[in-house]
ROSENU-831331 format. One line per field, with one value per residue (C-alpha): residue number from 1; residue in one letter; x, z, y. Coordinates in steps of 0.05 Angstrom, whole numbers, plus 5000, padded with zeros to 4 digits. Example, Ala and Ser with C-alpha at 12.3 -4.5 7.8 and 13.67 -1.06 7.14 Angstrom:
BEGIN
torlum	c(1 / 2)
kollum	c(A / S)
x	c(5246 / 5273)
z	c(5156 / 5143)
y	c(4910 / 4979)
! end
This chain:
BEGIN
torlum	c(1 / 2 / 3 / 4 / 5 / 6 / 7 / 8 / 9 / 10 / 11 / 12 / 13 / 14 / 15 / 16 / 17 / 18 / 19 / 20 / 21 / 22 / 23 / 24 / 25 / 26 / 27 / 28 / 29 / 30 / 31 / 32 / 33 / 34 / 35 / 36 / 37 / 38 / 39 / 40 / 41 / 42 / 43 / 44 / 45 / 46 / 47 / 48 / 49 / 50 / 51 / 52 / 53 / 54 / 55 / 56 / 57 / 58 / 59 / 60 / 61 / 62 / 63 / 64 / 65 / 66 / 67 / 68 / 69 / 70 / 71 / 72 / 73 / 74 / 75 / 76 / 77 / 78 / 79 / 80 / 81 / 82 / 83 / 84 / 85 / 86 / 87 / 88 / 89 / 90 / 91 / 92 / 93 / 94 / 95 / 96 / 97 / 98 / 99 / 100 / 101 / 102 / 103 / 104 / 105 / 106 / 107 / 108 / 109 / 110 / 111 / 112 / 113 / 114 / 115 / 116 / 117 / 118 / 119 / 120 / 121 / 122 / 123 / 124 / 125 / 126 / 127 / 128 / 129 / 130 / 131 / 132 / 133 / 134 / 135 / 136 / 137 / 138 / 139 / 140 / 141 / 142 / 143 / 144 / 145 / 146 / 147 / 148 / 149 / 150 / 151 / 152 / 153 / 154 / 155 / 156 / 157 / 158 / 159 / 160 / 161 / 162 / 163 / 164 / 165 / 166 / 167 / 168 / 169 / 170 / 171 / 172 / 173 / 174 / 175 / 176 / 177 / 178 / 179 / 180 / 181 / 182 / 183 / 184 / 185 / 186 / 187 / 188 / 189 / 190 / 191 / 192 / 193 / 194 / 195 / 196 / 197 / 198 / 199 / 200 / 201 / 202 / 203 / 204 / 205 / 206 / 207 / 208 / 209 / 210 / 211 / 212 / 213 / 214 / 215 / 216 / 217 / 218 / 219 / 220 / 221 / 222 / 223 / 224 / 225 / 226 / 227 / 228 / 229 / 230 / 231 / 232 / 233 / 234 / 235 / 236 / 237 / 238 / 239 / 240 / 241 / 242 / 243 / 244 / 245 / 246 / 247 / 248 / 249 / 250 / 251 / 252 / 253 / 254 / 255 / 256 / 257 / 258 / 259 / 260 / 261 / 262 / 263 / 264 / 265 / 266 / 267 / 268 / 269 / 270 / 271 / 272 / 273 / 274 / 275 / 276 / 277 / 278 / 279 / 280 / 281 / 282 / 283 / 284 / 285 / 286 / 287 / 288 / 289 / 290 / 291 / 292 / 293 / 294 / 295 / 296 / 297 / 298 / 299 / 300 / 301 / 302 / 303 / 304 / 305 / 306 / 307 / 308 / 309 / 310 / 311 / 312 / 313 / 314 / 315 / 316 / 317 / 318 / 319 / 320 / 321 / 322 / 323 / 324 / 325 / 326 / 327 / 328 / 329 / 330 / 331 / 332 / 333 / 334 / 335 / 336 / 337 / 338 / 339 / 340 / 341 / 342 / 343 / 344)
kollum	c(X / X / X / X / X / X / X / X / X / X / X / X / X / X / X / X / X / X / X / X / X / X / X / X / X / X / X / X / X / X / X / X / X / X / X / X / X / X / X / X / X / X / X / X / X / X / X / X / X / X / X / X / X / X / X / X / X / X / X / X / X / X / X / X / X / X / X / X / X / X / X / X / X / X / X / X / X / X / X / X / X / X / X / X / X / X / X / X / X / X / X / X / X / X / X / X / X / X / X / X / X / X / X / X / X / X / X / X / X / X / X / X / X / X / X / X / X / X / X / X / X / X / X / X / X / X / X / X / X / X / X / X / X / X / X / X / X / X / X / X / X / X / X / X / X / X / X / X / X / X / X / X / X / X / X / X / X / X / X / X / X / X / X / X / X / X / X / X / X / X / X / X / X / X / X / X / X / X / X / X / X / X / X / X / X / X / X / X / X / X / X / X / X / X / X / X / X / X / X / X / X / X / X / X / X / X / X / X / X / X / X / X / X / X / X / X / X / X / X / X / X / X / X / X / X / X / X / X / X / X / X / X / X / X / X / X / X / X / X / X / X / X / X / X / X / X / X / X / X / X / X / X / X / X / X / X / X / X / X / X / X / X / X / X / X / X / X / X / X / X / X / X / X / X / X / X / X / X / X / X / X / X / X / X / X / X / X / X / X / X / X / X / X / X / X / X / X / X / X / X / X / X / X / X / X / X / X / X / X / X / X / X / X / X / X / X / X / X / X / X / X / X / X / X / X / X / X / X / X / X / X / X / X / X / X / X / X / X / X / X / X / X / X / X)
x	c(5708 / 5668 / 5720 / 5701 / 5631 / 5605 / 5541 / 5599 / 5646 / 5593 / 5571 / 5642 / 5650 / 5684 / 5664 / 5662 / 5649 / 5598 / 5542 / 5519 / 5443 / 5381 / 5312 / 5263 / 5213 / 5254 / 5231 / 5154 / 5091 / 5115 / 5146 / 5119 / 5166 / 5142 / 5071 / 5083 / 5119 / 5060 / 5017 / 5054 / 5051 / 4979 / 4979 / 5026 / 5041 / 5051 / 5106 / 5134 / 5147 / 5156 / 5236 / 5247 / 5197 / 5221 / 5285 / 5264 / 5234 / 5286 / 5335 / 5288 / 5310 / 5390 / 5379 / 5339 / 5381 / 5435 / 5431 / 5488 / 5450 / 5387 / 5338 / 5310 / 5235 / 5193 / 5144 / 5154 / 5089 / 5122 / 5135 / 5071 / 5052 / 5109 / 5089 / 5013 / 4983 / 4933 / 4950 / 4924 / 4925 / 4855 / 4868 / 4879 / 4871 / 4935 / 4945 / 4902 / 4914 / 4875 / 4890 / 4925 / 4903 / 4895 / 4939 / 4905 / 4911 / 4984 / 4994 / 4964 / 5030 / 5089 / 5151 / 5212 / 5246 / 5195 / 5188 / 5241 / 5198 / 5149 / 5208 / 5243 / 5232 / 5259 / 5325 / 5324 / 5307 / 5375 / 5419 / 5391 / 5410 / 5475 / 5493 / 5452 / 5472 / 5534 / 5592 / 5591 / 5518 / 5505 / 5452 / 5405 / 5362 / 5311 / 5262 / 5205 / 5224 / 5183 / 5139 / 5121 / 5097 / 5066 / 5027 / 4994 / 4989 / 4949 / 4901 / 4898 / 4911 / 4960 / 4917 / 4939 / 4960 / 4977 / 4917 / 4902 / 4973 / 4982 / 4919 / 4937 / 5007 / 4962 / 4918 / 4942 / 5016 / 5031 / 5001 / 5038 / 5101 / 5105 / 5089 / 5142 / 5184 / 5161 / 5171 / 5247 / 5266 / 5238 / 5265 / 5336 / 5329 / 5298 / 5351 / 5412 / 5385 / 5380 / 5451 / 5467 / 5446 / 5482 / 5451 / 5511 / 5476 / 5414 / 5360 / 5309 / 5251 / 5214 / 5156 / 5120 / 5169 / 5147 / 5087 / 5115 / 5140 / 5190 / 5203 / 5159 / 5204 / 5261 / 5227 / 5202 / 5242 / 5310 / 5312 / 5288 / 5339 / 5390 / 5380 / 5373 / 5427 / 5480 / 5453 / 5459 / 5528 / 5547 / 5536 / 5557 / 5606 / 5630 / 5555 / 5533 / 5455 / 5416 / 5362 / 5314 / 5267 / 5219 / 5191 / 5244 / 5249 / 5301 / 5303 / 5345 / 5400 / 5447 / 5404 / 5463 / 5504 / 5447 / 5437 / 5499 / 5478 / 5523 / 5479 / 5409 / 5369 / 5327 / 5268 / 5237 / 5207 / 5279 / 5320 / 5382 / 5418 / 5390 / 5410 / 5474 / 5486 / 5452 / 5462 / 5518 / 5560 / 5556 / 5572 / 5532 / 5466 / 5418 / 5362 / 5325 / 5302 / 5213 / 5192 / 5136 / 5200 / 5191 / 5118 / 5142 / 5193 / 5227 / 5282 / 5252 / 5277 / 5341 / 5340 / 5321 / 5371 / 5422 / 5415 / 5409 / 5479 / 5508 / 5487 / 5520 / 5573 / 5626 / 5611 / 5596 / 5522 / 5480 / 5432 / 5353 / 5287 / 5256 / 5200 / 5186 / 5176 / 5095 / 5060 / 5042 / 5121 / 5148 / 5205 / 5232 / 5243 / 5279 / 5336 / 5335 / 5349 / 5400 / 5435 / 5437 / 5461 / 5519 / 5534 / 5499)
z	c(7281 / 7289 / 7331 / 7389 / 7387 / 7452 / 7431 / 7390 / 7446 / 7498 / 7445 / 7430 / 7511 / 7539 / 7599 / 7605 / 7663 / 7637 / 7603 / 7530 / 7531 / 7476 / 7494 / 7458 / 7416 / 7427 / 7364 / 7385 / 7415 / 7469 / 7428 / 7399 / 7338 / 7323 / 7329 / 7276 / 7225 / 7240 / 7226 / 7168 / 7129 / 7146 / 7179 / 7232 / 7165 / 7111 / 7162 / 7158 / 7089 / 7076 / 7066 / 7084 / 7144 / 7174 / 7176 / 7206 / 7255 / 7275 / 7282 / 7318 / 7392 / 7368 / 7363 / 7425 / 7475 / 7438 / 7451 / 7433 / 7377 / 7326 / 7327 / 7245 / 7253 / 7220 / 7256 / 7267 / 7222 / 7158 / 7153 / 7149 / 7106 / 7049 / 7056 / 7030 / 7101 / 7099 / 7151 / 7181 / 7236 / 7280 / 7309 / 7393 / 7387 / 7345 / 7292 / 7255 / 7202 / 7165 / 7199 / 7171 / 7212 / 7154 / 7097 / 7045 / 7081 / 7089 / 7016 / 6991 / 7031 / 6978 / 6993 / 7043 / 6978 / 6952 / 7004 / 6983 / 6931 / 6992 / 7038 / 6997 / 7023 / 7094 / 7071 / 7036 / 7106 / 7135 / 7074 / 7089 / 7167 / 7151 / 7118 / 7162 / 7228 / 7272 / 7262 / 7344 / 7338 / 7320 / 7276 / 7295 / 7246 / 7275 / 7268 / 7299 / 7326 / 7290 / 7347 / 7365 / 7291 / 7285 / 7347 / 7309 / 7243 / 7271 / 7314 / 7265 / 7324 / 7389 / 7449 / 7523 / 7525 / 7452 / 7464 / 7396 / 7375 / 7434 / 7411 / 7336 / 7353 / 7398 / 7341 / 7269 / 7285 / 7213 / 7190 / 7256 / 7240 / 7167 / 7184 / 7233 / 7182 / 7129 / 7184 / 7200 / 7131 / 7114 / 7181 / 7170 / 7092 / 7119 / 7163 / 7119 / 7068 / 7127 / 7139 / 7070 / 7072 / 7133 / 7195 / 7240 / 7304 / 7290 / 7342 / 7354 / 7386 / 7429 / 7450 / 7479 / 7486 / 7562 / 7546 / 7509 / 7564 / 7571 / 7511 / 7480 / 7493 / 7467 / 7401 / 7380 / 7414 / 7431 / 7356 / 7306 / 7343 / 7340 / 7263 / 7244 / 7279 / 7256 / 7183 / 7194 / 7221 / 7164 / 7111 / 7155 / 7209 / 7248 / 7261 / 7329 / 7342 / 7399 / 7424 / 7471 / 7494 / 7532 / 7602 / 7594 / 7665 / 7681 / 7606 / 7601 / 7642 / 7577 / 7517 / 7489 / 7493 / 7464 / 7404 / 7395 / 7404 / 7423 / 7480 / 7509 / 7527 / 7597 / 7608 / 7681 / 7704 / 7730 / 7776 / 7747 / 7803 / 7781 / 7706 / 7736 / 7765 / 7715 / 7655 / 7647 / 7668 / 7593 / 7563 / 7553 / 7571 / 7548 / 7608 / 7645 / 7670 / 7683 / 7634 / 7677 / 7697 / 7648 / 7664 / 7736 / 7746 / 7807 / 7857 / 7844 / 7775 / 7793 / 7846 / 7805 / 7747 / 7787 / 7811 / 7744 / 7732 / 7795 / 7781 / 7719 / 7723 / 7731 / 7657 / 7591 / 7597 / 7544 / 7583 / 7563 / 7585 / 7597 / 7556 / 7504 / 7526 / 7537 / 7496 / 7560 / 7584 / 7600 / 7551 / 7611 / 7651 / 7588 / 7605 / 7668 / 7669 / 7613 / 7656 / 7717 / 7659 / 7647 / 7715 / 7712)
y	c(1306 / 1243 / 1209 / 1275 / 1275 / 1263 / 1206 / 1166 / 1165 / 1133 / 1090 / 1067 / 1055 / 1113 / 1142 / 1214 / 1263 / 1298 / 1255 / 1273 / 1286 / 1283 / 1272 / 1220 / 1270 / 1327 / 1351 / 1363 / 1382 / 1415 / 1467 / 1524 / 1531 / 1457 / 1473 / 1529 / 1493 / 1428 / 1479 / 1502 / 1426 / 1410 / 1351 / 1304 / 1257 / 1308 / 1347 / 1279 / 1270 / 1338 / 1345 / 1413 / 1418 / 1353 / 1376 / 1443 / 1402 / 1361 / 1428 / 1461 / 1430 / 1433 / 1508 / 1515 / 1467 / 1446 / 1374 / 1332 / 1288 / 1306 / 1247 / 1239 / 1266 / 1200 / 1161 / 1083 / 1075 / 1094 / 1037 / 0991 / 1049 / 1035 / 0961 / 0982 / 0989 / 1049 / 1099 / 1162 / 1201 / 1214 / 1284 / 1278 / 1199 / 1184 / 1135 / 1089 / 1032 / 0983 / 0921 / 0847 / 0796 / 0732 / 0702 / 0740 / 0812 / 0790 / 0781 / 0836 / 0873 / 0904 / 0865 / 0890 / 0919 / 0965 / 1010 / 1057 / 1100 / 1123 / 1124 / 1173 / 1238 / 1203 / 1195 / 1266 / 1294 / 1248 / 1283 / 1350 / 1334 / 1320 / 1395 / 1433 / 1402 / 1429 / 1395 / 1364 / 1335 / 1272 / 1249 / 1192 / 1154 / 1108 / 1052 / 1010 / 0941 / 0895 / 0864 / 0941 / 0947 / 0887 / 0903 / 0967 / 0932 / 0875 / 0924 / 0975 / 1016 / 1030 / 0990 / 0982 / 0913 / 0898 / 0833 / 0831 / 0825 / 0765 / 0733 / 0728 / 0703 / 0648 / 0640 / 0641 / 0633 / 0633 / 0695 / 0727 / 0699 / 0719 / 0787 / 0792 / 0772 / 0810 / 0877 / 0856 / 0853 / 0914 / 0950 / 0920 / 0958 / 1022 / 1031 / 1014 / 1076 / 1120 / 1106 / 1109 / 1177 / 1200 / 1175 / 1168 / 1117 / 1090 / 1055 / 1008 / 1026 / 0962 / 1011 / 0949 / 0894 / 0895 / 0860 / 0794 / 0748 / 0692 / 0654 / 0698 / 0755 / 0715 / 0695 / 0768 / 0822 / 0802 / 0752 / 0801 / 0847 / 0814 / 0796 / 0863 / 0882 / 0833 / 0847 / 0918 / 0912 / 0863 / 0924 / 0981 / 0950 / 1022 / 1040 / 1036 / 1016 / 1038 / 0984 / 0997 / 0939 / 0981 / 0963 / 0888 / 0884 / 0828 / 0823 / 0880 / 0835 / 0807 / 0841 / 0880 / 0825 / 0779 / 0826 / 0862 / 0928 / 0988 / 1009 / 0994 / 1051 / 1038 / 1069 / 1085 / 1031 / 1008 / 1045 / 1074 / 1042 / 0975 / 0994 / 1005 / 0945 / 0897 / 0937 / 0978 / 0929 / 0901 / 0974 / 1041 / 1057 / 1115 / 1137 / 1144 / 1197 / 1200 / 1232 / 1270 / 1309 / 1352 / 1373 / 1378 / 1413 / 1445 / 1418 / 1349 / 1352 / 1373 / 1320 / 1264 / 1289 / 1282 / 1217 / 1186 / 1227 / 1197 / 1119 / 1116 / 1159 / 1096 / 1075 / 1100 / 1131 / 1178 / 1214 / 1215 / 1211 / 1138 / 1147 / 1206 / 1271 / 1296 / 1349 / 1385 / 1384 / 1460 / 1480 / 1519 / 1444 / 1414 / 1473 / 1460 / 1387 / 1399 / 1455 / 1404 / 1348 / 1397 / 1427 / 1491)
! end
């Protein structure tokens, strides 16, 4: 059965006439059942490590749409959080941490390997996933890219230009680079259990890689990529990993090659013609699709559906949104753009 689901065969470079589709944050606000069952566990991270309601989550949008792959329902701050990092969530202003900005804040961190005992109810949502899924959808486990992490960990909070991420990378270089390090190691463990316990593709998510430039971009998206890549491929060779360097830019030209990854998911800021041209060329591509789409609606939809369809349809493509889907998104345009996906 794995060898003929559809997210498997892009990722393993077959080209197919009709794209397989899933949707970054399927599994949220903009769905009522979600709301419910959020509403049901308390709070954003109690749903999340919450077993059963995670996984309720996570089937919620499979039952709905039936997309061709479940995305795990976590959050990329999980992590920091099984490292010692205090986290919570500030009701219609998102996350908050306590911040580790010197040597001593650093050390006071747990190390990469004993994260697993606040991880665990993560990897019991992937083994539940696994038995309660249909047998054609593919399950996705996922993780933060470490720079993207870092950038939260250092501010204590998401920012617009990650500045005082850049600023202690200018500064204390040291503390930066050991936390980095600290991150990968911990990322590269994180997702080896959730394959462990079933998670069939797993990806990388570069939120803000667009903001680190040059060499910079070189030294702390496209490295700690490719290490936790090859490590993860090392202990679980026929696994294929998604990256996705958001807003890369020429960047994106050679990254899968670079890193090894299976496939590079795009996001908007490109056009999928460009993506095409610079990006496929090296093997499948998830995207890209605005995002504000789905809020939209109407013939533009449709229009701009089908153009992302039409760009890539010469190589092995997943089709998704460039960005995650917005609480305020209309369930009713996710149908349609997975009707015009499928030829509808």
């Amino acid at each position: 059965m794995a060898q003929q689901k559809t997210i498997l065969r892009a990722l393993a470079g077959e080209k197919q006439d009709v794209p397989p589709i899933w949707m970054m944050r399927q599994a949220g606000r903009y769905l009522p059942e979600y709301k419910a069952t959020r509403a049901q566990a308390g709070d954003f991270l109690s749903l999340c490590y919450n077993s059963d309601l995670a996984t309720e989550v996570t089937l919620q949008p499979i039952r709905r749409y039936g997309f061709d792959a479940a995305i795990l329902f976590a959050d990329i701050l999980l992590v920091p959080q099984a490292l010692g990092a205090d986290l919570w969530f500030v009701t219609g202003e998102g996350p908050r941490l306590s911040t580790i900005t010197t040597m001593n804040e650093f050390n006071a961190l747990k190390p990469a390997d004993a994260i697993h005992d606040t991880l665990a109810p993560i990897y019991q949502t992937v083994k539940n996933l696994r038995g309660a899924l249909p047998d054609e959808t593919t399950l996705i486990g996922f993780a933060g890219a470490p720079w993207t992490v870092a950038t939260y960990m250092i501010a204590g909070r998401g920012t617009p230009d990650q500045g005082p991420a850049h600023a202690l990378k200018a500064e204390n270089l040291e503390v930066f680079e050991v936390l980095m390090d600290r991150i990968t190691e911990a990322t590269i463990d994180y997702l080896s259990m959730q394959i462990d316990a079933g998670a069939e593709v797993v990806k990388l998510f570069d939120s803000w890689a667009g903001s680190l430039k040059g060499d910079d971009f070189d030294k702390y998206a496209l490295a700690p990529a490719k290490h936790i890549i090859s490590t993860l491929k090392s202990r679980h060779p026929d696994v294929p990993i998604i990256a996705f360097p958001r807003e890369a830019g020429d960047k994106y030209i050679g990254f899968a090659k670079a890193t090894g990854a299976d496939c590079v998911a795009l996001d908007n800021s490109i056009t999928p013609e460009w993506g095409a041209q610079n990006v496929q060329v090296d093997g499948c591509v998830q995207g890209n699709l605005a995002s504000s789409h789905m809020v939209t609606g109407g013939q533009n939809l449709i229009d701009e559906t089908r153009k992302v369809v039409d760009a890539f349809k010469n190589g092995p493509h997943i089709f998704n949104l460039g960005h995650g889907i917005t609480p305020d998104a209309d369930p009713e345009n996710v149908q349609l753009m997975i009707d015009t996906v499928r030829g509808k």
